[in-house]
N, C-alpha and C positions, 0 to 999 in steps of 0.2 A: 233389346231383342224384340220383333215384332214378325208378322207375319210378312212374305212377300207384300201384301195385295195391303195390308194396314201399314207396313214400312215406305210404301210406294206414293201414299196421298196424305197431303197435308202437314208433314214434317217436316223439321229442319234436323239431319243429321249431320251436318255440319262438322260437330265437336268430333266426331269419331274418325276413327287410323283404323281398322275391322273391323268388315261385313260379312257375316254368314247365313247362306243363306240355306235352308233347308226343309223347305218344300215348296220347293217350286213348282209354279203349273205352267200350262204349255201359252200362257200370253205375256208374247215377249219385250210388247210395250208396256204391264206392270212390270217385268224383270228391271229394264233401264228402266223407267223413271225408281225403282224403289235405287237403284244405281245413281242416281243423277242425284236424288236425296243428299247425297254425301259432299257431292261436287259445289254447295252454294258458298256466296261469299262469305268468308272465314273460316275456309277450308287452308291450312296454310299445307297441310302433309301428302306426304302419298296413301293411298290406302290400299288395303290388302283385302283384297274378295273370296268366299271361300264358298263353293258348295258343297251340297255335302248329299249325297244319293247313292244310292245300291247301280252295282255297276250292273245288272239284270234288270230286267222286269220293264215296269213303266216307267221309272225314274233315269231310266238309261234311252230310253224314247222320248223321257222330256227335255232331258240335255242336249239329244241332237235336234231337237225341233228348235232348240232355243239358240243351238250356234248355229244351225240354218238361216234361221230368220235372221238373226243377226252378221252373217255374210251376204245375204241378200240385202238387208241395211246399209252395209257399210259399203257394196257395187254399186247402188243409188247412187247414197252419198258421194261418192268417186264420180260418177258419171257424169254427177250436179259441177262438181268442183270441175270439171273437163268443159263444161259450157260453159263457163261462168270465163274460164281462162282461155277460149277460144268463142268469141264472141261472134264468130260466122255459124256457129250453130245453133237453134234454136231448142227451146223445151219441149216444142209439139215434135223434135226428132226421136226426144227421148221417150216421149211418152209413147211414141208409134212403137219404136222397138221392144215396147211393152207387151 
């Protein structure tokens, strides 16, 4: 068990099948990588993420800032895979649409 932001740098969590996480703050690139932790080579399992926050207050502000950002991630990411597979379009298109 560590914190977000110490689970997130310089570990191998590898070994582990459950992640919990519970206190989370509103930076959603410490969220994934303390995420990606889990994912290195010798990860053979699925695993299971859990948070854990008061559905009120600030911790209910921090969950939707963090599936924001993380649906804004994953539209990139889409957008990337869309040029990548459609090679008449360039990067400077996307980045305009920016």
């Amino acid at each position: 068990m560590a914190t977000q932001a110490a689970g997130g740098h310089g570990n191998n969590w590898a070994f582990c099948r459950y992640a919990v996480f519970y206190a989370v703050g509103f930076k959603y690139a410490e969220y994934q990588q303390a995420e990606d932790r889990i994912h290195r080579i010798g990860q053979t399992g699925k695993v299971l993420y859990t948070d854990i926050y008061a559905p009120k207050g600030i911790d209910s502000r921090i969950a939707s800032a963090i599936a924001a950002k993380g649906g804004a991630v994953a539209a990139f990411k889409a957008d990337v895979d869309k040029i990548k597979a459609n090679r008449k379009q360039r990067v400077a298109d996307l980045v305009a649409r920016l």
